[in-house]
C-alpha positions in Angstrom: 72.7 161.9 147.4 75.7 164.1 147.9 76.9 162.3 150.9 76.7 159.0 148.7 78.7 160.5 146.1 81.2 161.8 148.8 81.5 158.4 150.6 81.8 156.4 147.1 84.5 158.8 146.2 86.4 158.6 149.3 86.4 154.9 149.2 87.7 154.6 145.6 90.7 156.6 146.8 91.0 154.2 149.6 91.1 151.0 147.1 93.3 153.1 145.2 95.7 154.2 147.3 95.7 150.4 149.1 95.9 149.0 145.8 99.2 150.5 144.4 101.8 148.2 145.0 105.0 149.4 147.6 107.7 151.0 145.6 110.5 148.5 144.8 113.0 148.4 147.6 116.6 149.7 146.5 119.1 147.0 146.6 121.9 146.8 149.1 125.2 147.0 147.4 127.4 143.8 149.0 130.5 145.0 149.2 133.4 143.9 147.6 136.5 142.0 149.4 139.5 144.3 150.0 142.9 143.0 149.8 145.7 144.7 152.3 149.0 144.8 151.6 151.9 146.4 154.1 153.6 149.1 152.3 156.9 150.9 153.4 158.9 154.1 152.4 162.0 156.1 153.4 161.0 159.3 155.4 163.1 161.3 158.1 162.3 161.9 161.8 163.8 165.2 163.7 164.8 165.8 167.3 162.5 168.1 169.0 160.2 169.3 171.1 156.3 168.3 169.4 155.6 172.1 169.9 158.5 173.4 167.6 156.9 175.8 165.2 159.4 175.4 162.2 160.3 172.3 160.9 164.8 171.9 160.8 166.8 171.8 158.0 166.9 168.2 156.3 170.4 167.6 157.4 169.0 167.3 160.9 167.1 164.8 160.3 167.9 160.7 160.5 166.6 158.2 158.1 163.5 156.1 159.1 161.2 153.4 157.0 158.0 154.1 157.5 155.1 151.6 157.5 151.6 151.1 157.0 149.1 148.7 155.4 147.1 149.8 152.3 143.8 148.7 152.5 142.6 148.7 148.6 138.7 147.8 147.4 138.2 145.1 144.8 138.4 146.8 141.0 139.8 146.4 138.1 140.3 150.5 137.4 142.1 153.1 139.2 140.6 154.0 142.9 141.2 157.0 144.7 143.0 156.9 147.9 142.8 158.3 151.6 145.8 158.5 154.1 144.5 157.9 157.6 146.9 158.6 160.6 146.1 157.4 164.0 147.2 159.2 167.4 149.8 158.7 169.8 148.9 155.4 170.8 149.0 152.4 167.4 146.6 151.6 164.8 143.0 151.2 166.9 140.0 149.6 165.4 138.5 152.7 164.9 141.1 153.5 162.2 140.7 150.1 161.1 136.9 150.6 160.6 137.0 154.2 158.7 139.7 151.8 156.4 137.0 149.4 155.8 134.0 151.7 154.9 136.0 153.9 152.8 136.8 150.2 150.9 133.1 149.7 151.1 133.2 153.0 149.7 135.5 152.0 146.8 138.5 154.3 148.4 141.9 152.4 148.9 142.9 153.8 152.8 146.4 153.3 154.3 
C-alpha cells in the first residue's frame, strides 16, 4: 500500500509539474531608428613626435575643424552620449557597430 501511495504521489507531481504552463517569454525590445548627423568643431593639431610626453603651449598649435557623425537614438528626452575614437586607420565598421548598439542602447555615439 505504501508503494501505491508513493507512485500516486509521484505522478501527481508529474501532471503538476507538466501542467503549469511555460513562463511568458520577455519581449524583444525593437529598436528605435537612429538619425546621424555630421557634426564639426574647431580644435588644434601640434607638431610632434606621437611619443612627446607634454603637450606644447597653444600658440604652437594650428587651427583644424574637426569632424565626425553623431549617431543619436530616437527620443523625445535628453540621451546620454559616448565619444568613440577609432585608430590610425578611418572610421571601420567595428566603430560603426559599437555606434549602433549603444543607439540600440538609447546612447547618442559620435
Amino acid at each position: 500500500m505504501h508503494m501505491k501511495s508513493f507512485s500516486l504521489a509521484l505522478i501527481l507531481l508529474l501532471w503538476t509539474a507538466c501542467a503549469t504552463p511555460p513562463a511568458a517569454e520577455t519581449p524583444t525590445p525593437t529598436p528605435a531608428p537612429a538619425s546621424t548627423e555630421l557634426i564639426e568643431f574647431e580644435s588644434l593639431t601640434f607638431p610632434g613626435h606621437l611619443w612627446t610626453p607634454f603637450m606644447p603651449p597653444v600658440a604652437e598649435g594650428t587651427a583644424v575643424t574637426v569632424t565626425g557623425a553623431l549617431s543619436i537614438p530616437a527620443s523625445n528626452r535628453p540621451v546620454p552620449a559616448i565619444v568613440l575614437t577609432h585608430g590610425c586607420g578611418s572610421i571601420t565598421a567595428g566603430e560603426l557597430a559599437w555606434a549602433e548598439r549603444l543607439n540600440e542602447m538609447g546612447v547618442a555615439a559620435e
